[in-house]
C-alpha positions in Angstrom: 185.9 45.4 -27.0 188.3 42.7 -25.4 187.4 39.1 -24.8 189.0 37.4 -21.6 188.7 33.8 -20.7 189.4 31.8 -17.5 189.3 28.1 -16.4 187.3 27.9 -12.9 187.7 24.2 -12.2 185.7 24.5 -9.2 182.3 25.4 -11.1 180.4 22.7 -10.5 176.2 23.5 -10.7 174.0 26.3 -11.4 174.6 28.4 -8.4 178.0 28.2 -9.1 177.6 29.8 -12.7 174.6 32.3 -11.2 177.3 33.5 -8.5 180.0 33.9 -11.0 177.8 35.6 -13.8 176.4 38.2 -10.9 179.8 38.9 -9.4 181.5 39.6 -12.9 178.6 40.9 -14.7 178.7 43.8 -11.3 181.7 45.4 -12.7 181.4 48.8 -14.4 182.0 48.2 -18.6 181.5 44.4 -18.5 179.3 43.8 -21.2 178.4 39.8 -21.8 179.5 37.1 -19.3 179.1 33.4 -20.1 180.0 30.4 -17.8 180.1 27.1 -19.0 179.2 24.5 -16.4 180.4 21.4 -19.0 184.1 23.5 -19.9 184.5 25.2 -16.4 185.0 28.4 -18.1 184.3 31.9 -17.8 184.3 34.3 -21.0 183.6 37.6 -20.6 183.3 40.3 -22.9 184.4 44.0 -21.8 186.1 47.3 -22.8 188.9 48.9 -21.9 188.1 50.1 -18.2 187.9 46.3 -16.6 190.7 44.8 -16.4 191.9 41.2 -16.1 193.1 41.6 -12.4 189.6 42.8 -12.1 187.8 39.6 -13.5 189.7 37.4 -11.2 189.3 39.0 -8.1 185.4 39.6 -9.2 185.4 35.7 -9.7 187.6 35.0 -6.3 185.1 37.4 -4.6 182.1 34.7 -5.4 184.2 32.2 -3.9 186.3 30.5 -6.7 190.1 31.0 -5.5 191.7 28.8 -8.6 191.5 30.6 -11.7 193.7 30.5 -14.9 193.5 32.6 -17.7 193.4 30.8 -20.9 195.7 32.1 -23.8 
């Protein structure tokens, strides 16, 4: 399993950590997303078929255009 993490400044309330959590949590072997609303974070857990090109454009999709992976 890999563990990706990106900084979504834009999350701002509940819906916006609902939307993300659905859009990523959609993608074929995504297994645990969590969305901080207090870090503005997004960690998700997967295997190898989802990559992080993937994740991003699962999390643009929902409507959040600035995301940086965190290292």
């Amino acid at each position: 399993m890999t563990i990706d993490q990106f900084r979504v400044p834009a999350i701002s309330c509940q819906h916006c950590v609902n939307a993300i959590t659905r859009a990523v949590t959609a993608l074929e072997g995504v297994q645990k997303v969590v969305v901080s609303l207090t870090d503005k974070s997004v960690r998700v857990d997967h295997d190898d078929r989802v990559t992080v090109d993937a994740l991003i454009r699962a999390i643009n999709d929902a409507g959040y255009d600035e995301v940086a992976v965190l290292v």
